[in-house]
C-alpha positions as CSV (number, residue, x, y, z in Angstrom):
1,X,-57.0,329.6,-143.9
2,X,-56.9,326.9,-146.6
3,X,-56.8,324.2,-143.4
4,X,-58.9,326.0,-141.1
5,X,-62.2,326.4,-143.6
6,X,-61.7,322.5,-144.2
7,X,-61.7,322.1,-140.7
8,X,-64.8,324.1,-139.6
9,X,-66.3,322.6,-142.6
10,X,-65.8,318.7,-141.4
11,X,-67.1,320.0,-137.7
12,X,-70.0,321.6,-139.4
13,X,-70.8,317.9,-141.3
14,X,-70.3,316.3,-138.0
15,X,-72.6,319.0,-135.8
16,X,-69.2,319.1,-133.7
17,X,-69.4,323.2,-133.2
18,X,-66.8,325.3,-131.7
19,X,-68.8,326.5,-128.6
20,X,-67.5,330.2,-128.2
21,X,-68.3,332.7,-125.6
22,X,-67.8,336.4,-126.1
23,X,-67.1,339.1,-123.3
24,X,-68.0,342.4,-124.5
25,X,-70.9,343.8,-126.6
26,X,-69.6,347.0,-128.3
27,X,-69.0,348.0,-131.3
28,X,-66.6,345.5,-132.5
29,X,-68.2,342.7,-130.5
30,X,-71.6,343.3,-132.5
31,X,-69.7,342.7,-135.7
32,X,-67.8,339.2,-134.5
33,X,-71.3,337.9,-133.2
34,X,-72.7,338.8,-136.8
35,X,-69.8,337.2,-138.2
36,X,-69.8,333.9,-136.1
37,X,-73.2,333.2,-136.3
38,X,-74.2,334.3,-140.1
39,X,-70.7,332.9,-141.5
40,X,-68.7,330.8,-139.7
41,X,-69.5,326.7,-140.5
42,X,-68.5,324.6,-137.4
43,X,-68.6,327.5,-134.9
44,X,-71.9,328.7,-132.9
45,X,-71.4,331.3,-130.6
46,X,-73.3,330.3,-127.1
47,X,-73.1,333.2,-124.6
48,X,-72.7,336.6,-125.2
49,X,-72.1,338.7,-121.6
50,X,-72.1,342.4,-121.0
51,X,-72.4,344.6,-118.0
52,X,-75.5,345.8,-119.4
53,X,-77.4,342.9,-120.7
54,X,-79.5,345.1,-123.2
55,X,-76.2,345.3,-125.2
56,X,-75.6,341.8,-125.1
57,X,-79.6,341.1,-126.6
58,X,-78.9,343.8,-129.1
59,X,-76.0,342.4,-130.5
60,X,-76.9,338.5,-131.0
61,X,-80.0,340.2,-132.5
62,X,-78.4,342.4,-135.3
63,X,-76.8,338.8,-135.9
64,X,-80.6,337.1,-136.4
65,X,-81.0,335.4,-132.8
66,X,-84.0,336.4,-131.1
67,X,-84.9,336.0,-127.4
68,X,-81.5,334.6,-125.9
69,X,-82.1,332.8,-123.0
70,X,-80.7,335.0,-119.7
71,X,-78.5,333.2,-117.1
72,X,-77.4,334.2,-113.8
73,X,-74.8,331.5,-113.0
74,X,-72.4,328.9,-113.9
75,X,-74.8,326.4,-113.5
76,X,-77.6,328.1,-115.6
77,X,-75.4,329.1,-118.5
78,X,-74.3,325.5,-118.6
79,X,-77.7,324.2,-119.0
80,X,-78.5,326.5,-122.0
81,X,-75.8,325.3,-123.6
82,X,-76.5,321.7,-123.4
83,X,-80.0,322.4,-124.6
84,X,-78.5,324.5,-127.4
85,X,-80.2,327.7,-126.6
86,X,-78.3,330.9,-126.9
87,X,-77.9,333.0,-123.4
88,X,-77.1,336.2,-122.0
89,X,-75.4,337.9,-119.3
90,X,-73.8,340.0,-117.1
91,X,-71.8,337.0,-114.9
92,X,-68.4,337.4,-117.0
93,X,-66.7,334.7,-114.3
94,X,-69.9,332.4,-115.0
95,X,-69.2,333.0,-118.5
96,X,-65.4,331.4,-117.3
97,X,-66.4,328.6,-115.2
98,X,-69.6,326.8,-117.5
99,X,-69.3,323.7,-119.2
100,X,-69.9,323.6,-122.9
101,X,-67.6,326.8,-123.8
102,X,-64.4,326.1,-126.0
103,X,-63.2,329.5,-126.6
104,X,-63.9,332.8,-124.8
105,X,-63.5,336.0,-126.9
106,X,-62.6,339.0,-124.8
107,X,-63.4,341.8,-126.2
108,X,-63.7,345.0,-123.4
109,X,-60.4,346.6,-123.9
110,X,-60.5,347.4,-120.2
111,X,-57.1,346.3,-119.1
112,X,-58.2,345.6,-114.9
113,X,-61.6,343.8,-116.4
114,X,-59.9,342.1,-118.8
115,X,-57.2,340.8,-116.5
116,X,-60.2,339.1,-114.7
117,X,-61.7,337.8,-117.3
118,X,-58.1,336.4,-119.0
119,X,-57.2,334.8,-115.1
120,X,-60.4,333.1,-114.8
121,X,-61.2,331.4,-118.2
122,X,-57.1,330.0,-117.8
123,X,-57.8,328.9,-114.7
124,X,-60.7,326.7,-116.1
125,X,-58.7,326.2,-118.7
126,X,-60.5,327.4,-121.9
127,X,-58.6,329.3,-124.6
128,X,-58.7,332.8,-124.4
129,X,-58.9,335.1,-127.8
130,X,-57.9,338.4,-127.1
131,X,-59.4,341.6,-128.6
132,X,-57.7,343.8,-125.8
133,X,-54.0,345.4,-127.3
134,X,-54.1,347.0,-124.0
135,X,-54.3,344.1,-121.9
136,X,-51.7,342.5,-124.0
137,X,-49.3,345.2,-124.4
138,X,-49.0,345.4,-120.3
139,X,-49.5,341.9,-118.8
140,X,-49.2,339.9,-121.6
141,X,-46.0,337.9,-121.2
142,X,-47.6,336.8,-117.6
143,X,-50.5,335.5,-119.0
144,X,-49.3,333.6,-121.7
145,X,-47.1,331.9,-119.2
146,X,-50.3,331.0,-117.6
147,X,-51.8,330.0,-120.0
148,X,-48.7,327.6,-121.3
149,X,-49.1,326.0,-117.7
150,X,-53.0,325.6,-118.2
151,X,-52.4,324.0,-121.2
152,X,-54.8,326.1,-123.4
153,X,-53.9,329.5,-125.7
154,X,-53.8,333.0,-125.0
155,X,-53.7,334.9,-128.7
156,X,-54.7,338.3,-129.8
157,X,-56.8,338.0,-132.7
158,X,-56.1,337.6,-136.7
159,X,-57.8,340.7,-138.6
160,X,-56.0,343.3,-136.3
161,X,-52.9,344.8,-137.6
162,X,-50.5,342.7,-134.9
163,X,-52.4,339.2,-135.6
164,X,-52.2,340.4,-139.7
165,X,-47.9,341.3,-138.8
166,X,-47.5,338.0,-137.3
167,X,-48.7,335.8,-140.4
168,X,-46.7,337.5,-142.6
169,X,-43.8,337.5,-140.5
170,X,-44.0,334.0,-140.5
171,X,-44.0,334.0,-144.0
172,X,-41.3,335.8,-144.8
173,X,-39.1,333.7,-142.4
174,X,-40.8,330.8,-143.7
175,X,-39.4,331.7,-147.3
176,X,-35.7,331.8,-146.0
177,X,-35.9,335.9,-145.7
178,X,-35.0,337.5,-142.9
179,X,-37.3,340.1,-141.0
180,X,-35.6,342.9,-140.0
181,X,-38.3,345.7,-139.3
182,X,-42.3,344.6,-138.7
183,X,-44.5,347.9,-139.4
184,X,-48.4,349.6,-139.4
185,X,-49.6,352.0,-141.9
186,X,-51.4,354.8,-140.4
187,X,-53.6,357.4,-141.2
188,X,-52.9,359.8,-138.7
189,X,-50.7,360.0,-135.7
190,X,-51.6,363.3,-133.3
191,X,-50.5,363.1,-130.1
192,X,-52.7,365.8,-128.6
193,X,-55.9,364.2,-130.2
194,X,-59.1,364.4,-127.1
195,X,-62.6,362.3,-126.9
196,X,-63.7,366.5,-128.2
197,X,-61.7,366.5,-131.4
198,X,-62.8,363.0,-132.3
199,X,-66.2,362.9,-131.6
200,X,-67.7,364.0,-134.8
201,X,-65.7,360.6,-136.5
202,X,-67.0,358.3,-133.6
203,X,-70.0,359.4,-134.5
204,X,-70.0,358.3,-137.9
205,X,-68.4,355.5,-137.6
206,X,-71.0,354.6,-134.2
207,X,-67.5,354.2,-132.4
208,X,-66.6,355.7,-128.8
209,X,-65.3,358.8,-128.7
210,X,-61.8,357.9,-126.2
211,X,-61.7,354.8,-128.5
212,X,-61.0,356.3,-131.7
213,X,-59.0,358.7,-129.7
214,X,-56.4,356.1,-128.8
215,X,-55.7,355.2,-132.5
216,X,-55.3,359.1,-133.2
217,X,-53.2,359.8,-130.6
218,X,-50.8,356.8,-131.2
219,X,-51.1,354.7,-128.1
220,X,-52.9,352.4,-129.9
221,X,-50.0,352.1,-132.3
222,X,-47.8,352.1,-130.0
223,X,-49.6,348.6,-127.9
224,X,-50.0,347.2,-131.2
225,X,-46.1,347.2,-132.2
226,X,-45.2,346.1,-128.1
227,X,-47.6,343.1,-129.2
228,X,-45.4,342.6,-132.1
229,X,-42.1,342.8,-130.7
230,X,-43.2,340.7,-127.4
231,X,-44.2,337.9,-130.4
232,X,-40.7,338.5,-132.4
233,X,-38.0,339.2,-130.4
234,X,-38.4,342.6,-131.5
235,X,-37.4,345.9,-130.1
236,X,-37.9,349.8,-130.7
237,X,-34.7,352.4,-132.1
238,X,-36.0,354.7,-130.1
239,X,-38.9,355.9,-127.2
240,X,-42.1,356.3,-129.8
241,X,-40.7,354.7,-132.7
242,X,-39.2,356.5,-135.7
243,X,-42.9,357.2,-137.3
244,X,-42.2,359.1,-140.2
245,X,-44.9,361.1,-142.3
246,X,-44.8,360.2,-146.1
247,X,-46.4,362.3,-149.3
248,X,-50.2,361.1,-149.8
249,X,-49.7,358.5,-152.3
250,X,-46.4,357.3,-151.5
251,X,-46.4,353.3,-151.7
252,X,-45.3,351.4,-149.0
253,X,-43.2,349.8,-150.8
254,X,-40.7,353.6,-151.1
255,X,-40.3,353.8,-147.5
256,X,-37.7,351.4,-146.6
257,X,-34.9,354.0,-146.7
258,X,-36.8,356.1,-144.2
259,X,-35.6,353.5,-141.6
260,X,-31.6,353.6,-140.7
261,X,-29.8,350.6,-142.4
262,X,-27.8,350.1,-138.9
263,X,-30.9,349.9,-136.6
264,X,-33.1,347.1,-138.7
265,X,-29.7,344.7,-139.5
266,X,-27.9,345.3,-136.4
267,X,-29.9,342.8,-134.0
268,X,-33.1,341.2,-133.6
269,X,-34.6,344.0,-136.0
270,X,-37.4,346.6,-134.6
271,X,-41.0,347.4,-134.5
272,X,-41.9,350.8,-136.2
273,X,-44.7,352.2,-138.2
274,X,-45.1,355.0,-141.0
275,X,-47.8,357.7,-141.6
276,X,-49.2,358.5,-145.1
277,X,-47.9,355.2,-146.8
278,X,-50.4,353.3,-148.9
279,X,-52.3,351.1,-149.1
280,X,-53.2,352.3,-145.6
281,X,-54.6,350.6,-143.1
282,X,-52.1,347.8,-143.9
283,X,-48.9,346.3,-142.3
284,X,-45.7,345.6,-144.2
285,X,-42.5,343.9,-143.0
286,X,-39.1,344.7,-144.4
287,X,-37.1,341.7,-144.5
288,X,-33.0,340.7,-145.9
289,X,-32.0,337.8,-147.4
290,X,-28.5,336.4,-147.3
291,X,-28.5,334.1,-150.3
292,X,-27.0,335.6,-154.0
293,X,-29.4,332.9,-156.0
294,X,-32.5,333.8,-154.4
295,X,-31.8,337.4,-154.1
296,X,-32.0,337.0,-158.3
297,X,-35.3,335.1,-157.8
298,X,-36.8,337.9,-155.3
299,X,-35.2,340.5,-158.4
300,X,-37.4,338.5,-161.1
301,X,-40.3,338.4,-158.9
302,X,-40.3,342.1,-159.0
303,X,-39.6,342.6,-155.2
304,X,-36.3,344.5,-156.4
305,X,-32.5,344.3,-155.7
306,X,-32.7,344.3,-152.3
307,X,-30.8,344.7,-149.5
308,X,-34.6,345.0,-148.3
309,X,-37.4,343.6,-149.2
310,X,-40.7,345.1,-148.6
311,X,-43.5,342.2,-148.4
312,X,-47.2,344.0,-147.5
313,X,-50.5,342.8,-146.6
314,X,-52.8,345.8,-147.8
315,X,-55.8,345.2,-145.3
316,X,-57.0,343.9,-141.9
317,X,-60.5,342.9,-141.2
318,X,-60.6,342.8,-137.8
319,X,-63.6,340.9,-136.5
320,X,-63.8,339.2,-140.0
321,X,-60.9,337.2,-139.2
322,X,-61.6,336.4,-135.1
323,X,-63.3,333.1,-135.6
324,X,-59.9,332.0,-137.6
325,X,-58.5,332.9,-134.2
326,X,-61.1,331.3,-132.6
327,X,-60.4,327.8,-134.8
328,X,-56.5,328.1,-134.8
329,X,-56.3,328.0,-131.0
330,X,-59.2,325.2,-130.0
331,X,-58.2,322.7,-133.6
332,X,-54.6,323.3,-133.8
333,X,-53.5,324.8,-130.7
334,X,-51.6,327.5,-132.7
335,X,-52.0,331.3,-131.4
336,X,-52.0,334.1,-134.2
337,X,-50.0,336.2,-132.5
338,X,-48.9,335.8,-128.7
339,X,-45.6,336.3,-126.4
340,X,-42.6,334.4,-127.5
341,X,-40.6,334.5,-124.0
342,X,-40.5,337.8,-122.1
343,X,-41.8,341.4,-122.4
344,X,-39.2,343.3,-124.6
345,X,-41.4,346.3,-125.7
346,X,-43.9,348.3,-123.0
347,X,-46.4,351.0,-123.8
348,X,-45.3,354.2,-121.0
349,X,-47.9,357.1,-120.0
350,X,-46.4,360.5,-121.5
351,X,-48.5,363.8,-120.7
352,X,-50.5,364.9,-122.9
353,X,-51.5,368.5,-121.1
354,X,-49.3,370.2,-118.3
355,X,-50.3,368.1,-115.1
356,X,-51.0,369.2,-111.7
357,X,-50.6,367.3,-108.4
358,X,-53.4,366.0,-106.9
359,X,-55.1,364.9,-110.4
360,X,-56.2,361.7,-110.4
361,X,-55.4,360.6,-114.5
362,X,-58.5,359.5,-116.7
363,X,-58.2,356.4,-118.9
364,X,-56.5,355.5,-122.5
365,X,-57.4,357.8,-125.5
366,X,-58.9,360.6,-123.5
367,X,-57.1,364.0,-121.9
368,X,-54.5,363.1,-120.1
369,X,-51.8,360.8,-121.4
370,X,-50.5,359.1,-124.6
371,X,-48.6,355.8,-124.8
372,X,-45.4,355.5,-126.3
373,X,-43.6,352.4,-127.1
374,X,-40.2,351.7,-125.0
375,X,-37.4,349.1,-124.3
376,X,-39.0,346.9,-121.4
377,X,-35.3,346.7,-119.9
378,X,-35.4,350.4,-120.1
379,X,-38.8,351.1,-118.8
380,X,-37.5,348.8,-115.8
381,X,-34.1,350.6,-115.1
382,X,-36.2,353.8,-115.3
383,X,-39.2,352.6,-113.2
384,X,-41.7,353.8,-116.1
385,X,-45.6,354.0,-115.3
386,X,-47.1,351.6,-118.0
387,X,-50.3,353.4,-119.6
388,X,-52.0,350.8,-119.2
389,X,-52.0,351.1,-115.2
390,X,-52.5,355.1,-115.1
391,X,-56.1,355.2,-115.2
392,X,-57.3,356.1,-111.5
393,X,-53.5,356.8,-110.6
394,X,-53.5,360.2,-108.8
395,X,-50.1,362.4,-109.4
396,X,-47.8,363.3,-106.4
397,X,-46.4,365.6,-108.3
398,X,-46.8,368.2,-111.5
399,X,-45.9,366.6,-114.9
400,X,-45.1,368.9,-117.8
401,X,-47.1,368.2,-120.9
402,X,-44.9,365.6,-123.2
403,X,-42.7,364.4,-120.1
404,X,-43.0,360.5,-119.2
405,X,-44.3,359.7,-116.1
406,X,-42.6,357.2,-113.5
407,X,-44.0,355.1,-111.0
408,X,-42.7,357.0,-108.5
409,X,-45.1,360.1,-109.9
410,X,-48.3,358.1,-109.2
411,X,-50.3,357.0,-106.3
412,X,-51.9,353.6,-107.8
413,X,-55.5,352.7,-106.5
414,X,-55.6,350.2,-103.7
415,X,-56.8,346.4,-104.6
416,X,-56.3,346.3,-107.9
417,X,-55.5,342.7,-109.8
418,X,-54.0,344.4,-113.0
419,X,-51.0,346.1,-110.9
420,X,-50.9,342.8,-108.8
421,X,-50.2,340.8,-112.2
422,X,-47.6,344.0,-113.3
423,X,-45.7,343.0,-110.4
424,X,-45.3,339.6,-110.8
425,X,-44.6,340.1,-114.4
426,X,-41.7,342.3,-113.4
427,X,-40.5,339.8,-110.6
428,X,-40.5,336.6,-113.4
429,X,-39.0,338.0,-116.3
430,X,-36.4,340.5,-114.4
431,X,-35.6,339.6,-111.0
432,X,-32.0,340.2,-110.6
């Protein structure tokens, strides 16, 4: 951060912006337009594009920009930019293709959408900041491998809990300690959760109903921690992670022994999360450290006597923290959190009802299915239906409420580019 706010700063004293685009006009892409564009020096956000354009208005507007200019095209969007006038849209390959853009922000969630979007802006090689866990938990390996051969940077974003993991996993190994287990903090974890139970909190909060549903229900956990352990090296102990439930009030910092000993020191270490723990909605990372000397030094600085170490970050600010994304990727080239090498972690579909043949499944965080984390050699060797390709799928057969589903289960819609990437992703990383 220390770098980065210099950075923008000298841009912002040069009037060298960042020249962002953002794809998506929701809840959470209201708030990163009010944040780019009220409080970010050295960063002006140019396009905003949405499906419906009305959204896209609306959100530049609860920022202070009136009357952005509309575009239709490549060519159009291009032009407003060079004559520094904010535009709108509902083009999101234009948004890809124009001149003047630096960074695109993608910020749907919509996993076949998304896909587009991430394939295009590579291909016209802009960096690409991701705000789509679901996206990134099933193709994401692919993409960044892309993007390496673009020459530009895919990342998910700083401010969400696996961008948040990432920096202080890097600080903890950059100390000399080594991780061993990289967790979330949550709230609540019901796998049975529906858009019905949830609506009265959407409400409140002005969120979507299946949205907030996906964090209850754990499958957005659970494509989270894959993002995390496709960054590390990372894998799960077990389909669904251990996810135990603490006391209200327990500190994170009592929960390492809730963890077997064996499964964090025995190999690369694992991704996992707790329920209950405060501060809440944080991350932690429990960590080792080999040396006797600094082990005393870790004991004086009140982090105990070990063998783990619990190091916490007790936030995440989510579209507080995107433009440090944003500036990480276009200044230094440097991605807050992205594949290291391969998939090791996948989210799979699990039933959450008794399913019948013939259904054709409804999307992520709604009445059908809930993700669960799993070995990506496993989910191979098993031929495991990724959650974030069930939506449209339609069963050939009836699935009893908690079983995982298989890709031989499912019918998948014809034409589509997300199962088209899967595939490929599946030939690079494991062809035998």
């Amino acid at each position: 951060m220390i770098i980065i706010d210099t950075a923008l700063q000298k841009l912002e004293a040069e009037n060298r912006p960042i020249r962002v685009a953002m794809i998506g006009a929701g809840f959470m892409g209201s708030g990163i337009a009010l944040q780019i564009t009220r409080y970010t020096r050295g960063m002006k956000l140019v396009v905003i594009a949405n499906r419906n354009v009305d959204k896209a208005v609306a959100a530049y507007a609860k920022a202070g920009v009136e009357n952005p200019v509309a575009v239709e095209n490549a060519d159009q969007l291009s032009g407003a930019i060079a004559s520094g006038r904010p535009a709108v849209t509902d083009n999101a390959p234009a948004v890809c293709r124009a001149e003047g853009v630096d960074a695109i922000i993608e910020v749907t969630g919509a996993v076949e959408f998304g896909a587009r979007v991430a394939l295009e802006a590579i291909e016209n090689r802009k960096h690409v900041i991701l705000m789509n866990a679901e996206l990134d938990g099933t193709i994401g390996p692919l993409l960044k491998r892309y993007a390496d051969e673009a020459g530009v940077v895919i990342t998910n974003a700083d401010g969400d809990q696996p961008g948040v993991i990432m920096n202080l996993y890097r600080f903890v190994r950059s100390i000399g300690a080594r991780p061993v287990l990289c967790g979330n903090i949550k709230g609540l974890h019901d796998p049975y959760r529906n858009p019905a139970t949830q609506e009265g909190f959407a409400r409140k909060w002005g969120q979507q109903p299946h949205m907030v549903t996906s964090f209850a229900d754990g499958t957005k956990i659970s494509f989270e921690q894959a993002i995390v352990a496709n960054a590390t090296g990372m894998r799960v102990a077990r389909r669904g992670m251990f996810g135990p439930t603490v006391d209200p009030g327990t500190h994170i910092t009592e929960v390492a022994s809730l963890y077997p000993f064996e499964e964090l020191v025995e190999g690369p270490g694992i991704v996992d999360y707790v329920v209950g723990a405060e501060p809440g909605p944080g991350v932690f990372v429990l960590a080792t450290h080999d040396d006797p000397v600094q082990k005393h030094y870790l004991n004086l600085y009140k982090l105990g006597e070990g063998p783990l170490y619990c190091f916490y970050t007790p936030y995440h600010l989510c579209h507080f923290e995107v433009p440090n994304t944003v500036a990480r990727a276009v200044l230094f080239n440097d991605a807050a959190i992205a594949p290291k090498d391969r998939p090791y972690v996948d989210v799979v579909a699990a039933a959450k009802i008794d399913l019948k043949a013939g259904q054709v499944l409804d999307g992520l965080g709604h009445y059908m299915t809930y993700g669960l984390c799993e070995n990506s050699n496993t989910v191979i060797e098993e031929n495991l239906l990724p959650i974030g390709l069930a939506e449209g799928c339609r069963l050939l057969r009836d699935i009893p409420k908690d079983e995982v589903l298989t890709c031989a289960d499912v019918k998948l819609p014809e034409g589509r580019l997300c199962d088209r990437l899967r595939r490929k992703q599946n030939e690079m990383f494991f062809r035998k």
